[in-house]
C-alpha positions, 0 to 999 in steps of 0.5 A: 490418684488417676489422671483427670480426663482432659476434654475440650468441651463446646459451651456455645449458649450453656448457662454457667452458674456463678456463685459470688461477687469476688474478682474471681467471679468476675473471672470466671464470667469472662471466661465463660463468655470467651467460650460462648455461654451465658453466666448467671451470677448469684449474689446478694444486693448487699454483697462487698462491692461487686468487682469493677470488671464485673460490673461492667460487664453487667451494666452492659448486659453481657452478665445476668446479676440475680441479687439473691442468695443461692437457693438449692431449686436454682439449678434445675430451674436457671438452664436452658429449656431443652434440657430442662432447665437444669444448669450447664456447669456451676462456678463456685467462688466463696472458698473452701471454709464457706459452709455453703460451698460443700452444700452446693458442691453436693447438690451438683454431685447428686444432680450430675452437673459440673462443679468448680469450687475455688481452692478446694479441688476435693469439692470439684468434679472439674478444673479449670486448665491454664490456657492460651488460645490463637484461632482454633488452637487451644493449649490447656497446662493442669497440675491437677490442684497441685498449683495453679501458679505452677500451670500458669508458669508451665503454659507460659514456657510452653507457649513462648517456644511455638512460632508465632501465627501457628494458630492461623496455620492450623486454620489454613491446613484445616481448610486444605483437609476440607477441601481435599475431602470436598474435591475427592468426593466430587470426583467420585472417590468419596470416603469417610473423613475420619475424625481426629482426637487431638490425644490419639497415638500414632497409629501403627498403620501409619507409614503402612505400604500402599502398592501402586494397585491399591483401590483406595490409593488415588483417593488417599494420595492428598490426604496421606501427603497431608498427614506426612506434612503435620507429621513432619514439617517443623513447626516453623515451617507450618507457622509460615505456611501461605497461600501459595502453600496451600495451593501446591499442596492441593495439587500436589497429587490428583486423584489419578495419582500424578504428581504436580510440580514444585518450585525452588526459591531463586533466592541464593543463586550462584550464577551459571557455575560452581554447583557442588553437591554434598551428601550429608547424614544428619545422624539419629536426630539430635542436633549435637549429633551432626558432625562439625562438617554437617553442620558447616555444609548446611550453614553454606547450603543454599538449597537443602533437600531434606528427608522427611524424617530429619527433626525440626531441630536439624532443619532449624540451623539453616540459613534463612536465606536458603531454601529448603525442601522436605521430601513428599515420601510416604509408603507407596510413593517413594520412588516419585518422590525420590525421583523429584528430589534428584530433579530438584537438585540436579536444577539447583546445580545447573543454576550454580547453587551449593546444594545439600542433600540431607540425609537422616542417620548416615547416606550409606546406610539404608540411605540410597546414598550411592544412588544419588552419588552415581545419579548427580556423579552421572550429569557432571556434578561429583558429590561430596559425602560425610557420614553421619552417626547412624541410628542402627547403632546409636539407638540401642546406646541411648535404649541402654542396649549394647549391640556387643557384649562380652558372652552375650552377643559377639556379632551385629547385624544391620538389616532392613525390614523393607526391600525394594518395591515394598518386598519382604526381605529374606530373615536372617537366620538366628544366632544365639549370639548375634544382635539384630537390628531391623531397620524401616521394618515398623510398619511391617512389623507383624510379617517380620516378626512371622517370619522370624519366628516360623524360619526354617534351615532353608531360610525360605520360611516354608517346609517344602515338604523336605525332611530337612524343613526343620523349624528352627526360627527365632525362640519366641522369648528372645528379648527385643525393643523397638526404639522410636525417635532416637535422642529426640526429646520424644524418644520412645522405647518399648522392651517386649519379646518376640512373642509379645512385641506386636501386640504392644505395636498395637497397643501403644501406637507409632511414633516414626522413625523407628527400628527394632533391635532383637537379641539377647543383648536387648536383656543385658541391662534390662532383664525382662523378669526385673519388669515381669509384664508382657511389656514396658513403655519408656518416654523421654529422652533429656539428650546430651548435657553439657556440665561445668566441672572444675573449671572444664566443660565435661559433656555427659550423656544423661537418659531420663525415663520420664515415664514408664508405663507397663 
């Protein structure tokens, strides 16, 4: 059976037909003018006692009662005059054994108009979803007919792990969006206001390199910072976002690219002395990945400067009382932004604080950890620094892809995908043995995967017109996978080859952080003849379980493939 196509649907002033007069009917009533239609209920005079939820609602108007049995004209004839009168939607509550429900549930097939019938989801061409609504967030649970006390179970969990207020928050930062668009537009730097879909991948441009010479970087300056923001922030944070809020981030960044100050909290200070900086790599991203020493320095922190890309599951074990401050980076501004979270912190420290500068994965990997070392280490302040398990060898593990593997692959190579200034990087040369994994390169990924597979013996990825320009790039067979949002619950992980793996890039979208890893050693576990198609999508990560076994406590690491998708 194919998924049902989920929609949010705008019912302002659209006439419902309800058929019956049981409790449901009143249900479906209410529903109907929670979302801004008009409900006609059809039942006759002599009907059970109509519900008494519903007969107030009638008495007080809200519900027009036709005291009749249903008649096959009323749906063209009981709608809104501008389409022709033919009804918007029709409830029907007299169950499946009714004889009357698959008469209704025929005409409206025939007719194209939405029908619901109570308990016989082979009579319906919609179903109503479990819902919750706060202001203009919406969340819908469906198991498809399969239980609706299941999707009302499964909503209720999901809705009691969001903040509270996030609903007000979406309202707040659609407002910031508008505004940005309204003001950018005055200033002569209009451009289209993409409109969203709520279910819409990540697309693979997303953490794309933008050079400071770009045309249409000013204009999109504020609005990138406000995508990274929705992207980033934990959802506390968002939930708890003001005014204040607000306004620094409209001016965060103006249209001719200068950036506007950030305040710290002045809460935790520890008077003129004792600043101590501490460089910490929060590991891949899982939370009982950080290191006990980690996890101790963020509990003492009294301002924490975060990566963008530490999960809000590490940033949710700080203190309440310190401050925290989430890097405003995206391609094309890191090195301002850098810039701001040296300045913060070296602040921090002149006014005493303990100040913790997180880092995802390790700070010495790819990490600009002993940029910082040197810069802090320079105004008096000699930073502290603990490792931190880094993602270029723990996602492979939790990909079931081992970096080393006995006739396969006897070497690793660490790389980055991105060089200084947004600079390509020199390839490696191919190794049949070696297993490389590409770091910060998604957003890049099509000129990588080029230039591996076009390098020559020079390494220069051009002939030169020399006899010894020779091709020998990367086969285009060799076996690859991109992991994305390692050991989070949201992991992903697309199994490909070089020849194919952009394209399913494209496909499938961007979900950041992620890396590529390339070899052999990615088709020990996972051949790619045993898929046979040019790619697979692996969802899901359970992470790591803690199971009680004899009287012991035996910590497993347990990967679910909740989804594959070829």
């Amino acid at each position: 059976m194919s998924p049902a196509l989920l929609t949010a649907v705008d019912s302002t002033s659209h006439v419902h037909l309800i058929i019956g007069s049981n409790p449901l009917a009143g249900a479906r009533c209410s529903r109907s003018l929670e979302v801004g239609a008009i409900p006609k209920l059809i039942a006759p005079s002599d009907a059970d006692e109509i519900h008494y939820g519903l007969k107030k609602r009638i008495d007080d108007g809200q519900v027009e009662w036709l005291k009749r049995e249903f008649q096959d004209d009323d749906l063209q004839r009981l709608g809104r005059q501008e389409v022709d009168h033919i009804v918007d939607a029709v409830f029907v509550t007299l169950g499946r054994r009714d004889p009357l429900s698959l008469h209704i549930s025929s005409l409206c097939r025939r007719l194209r108009i939405p029908v619901n019938v109570a308990d016989a989801p082979n009579l319906c061409t919609f179903t109503l979803l479990s819902t919750y609504s706060d202001g203009p967030l919406q969340i819908g649970i469906t198991t498809s007919g399969k239980g609706c006390k299941l999707a009302s179970r499964i909503r209720r969990e999901v809705v009691s792990s969001l903040p509270a207020q996030l609903g007000a928050a979406c309202e707040r930062l659609g407002t910031v969006r508008r505004r940005i668009w309204e003001e950018d537009h005055a200033a002569d730097l209009a451009y289209e206001l993409e409109g969203e879909e709520d279910d819409g991948a990540q697309k693979a441009t997303f953490n794309q390199l933008i050079s400071g010479e770009d045309r249409d970087a000013a204009r999109n300056r504020r609005m990138r910072w406000l995508g990274q923001i929705c992207e980033y922030w934990p959802l506390s944070r968002l939930a708890a976002i003001n005014d204040e809020d607000v306004d620094t981030i409209l001016h965060s960044y103006t249209t001719s690219g200068k950036e506007g100050g950030s305040s710290i909290s002045s809460s935790g200070l520890r008077g003129a002395k004792g600043g101590q900086i501490i460089l910490a790599g929060s590991g891949p991203g899982h939370p009982d990945l950080l290191t006990t020493a980690t996890h101790k320095a963020i509990q003492t922190a009294d301002l924490i400067l975060a990566d963008k890309l530490v999960p809000s599951a590490v940033l949710d074990l700080a203190p309440r009382r310190a401050t925290l401050y989430i890097a405003r980076k995206f391609p094309g501004n890191a090195d301002k932004a850098q810039e701001e979270l040296l300045q913060l912190g070296l602040a921090g420290l002149q006014a005493g604080q303990i100040v913790v500068r997180l880092k995802q994965g390790d700070p010495y990997i790819y990490g600009r950890g002993a940029e910082e070392y040197a810069f802090f280490a320079g105004h008096g302040f000699r930073p502290v620094v603990l490792p931190g398990i880094t993602s270029a060898l723990s996602a492979p593990l939790f990909a079931g892809i081992p970096p080393t593997h006995r006739a396969v692959a006897d070497q690793v190579l660490v790389c980055t995908g991105t060089g200084r200034k947004g600079v390509a990087p020199t390839p490696p040369e191919y190794v049949p043995s070696r297993t490389v994994v590409f770091l910060m390169a998604l957003h890049r990924l099509g000129a990588l995967v080029e230039s591996l597979l076009l390098l020559t013996k020079d390494g220069d990825g051009d002939d030169d017109g020399d006899d010894d320009g020779v091709k020998s790039g990367w086969p285009r067979a060799t076996p690859c996978a991109v992991i994305e949002r390692a050991s989070c619950p949201d992991q992903r992980v697309i199994r490909s080859s070089l020849e194919y793996i952009c394209a399913a890039v494209e496909e499938e979208g961007s979900r950041p952080p992620g890396l590529l890893v390339v070899g052999e050693s990615c088709g020990v576990l996972h051949r790619k003849e045993e898929f046979g198609q040019k790619w697979i999508v692996e969802e899901g990560f359970r992470g790591l379980v803690e199971a009680v076994e004899d009287g012991g406590m035996e910590t497993i690491v347990r990967m679910s493939k909740e989804e594959v998708k070829v």
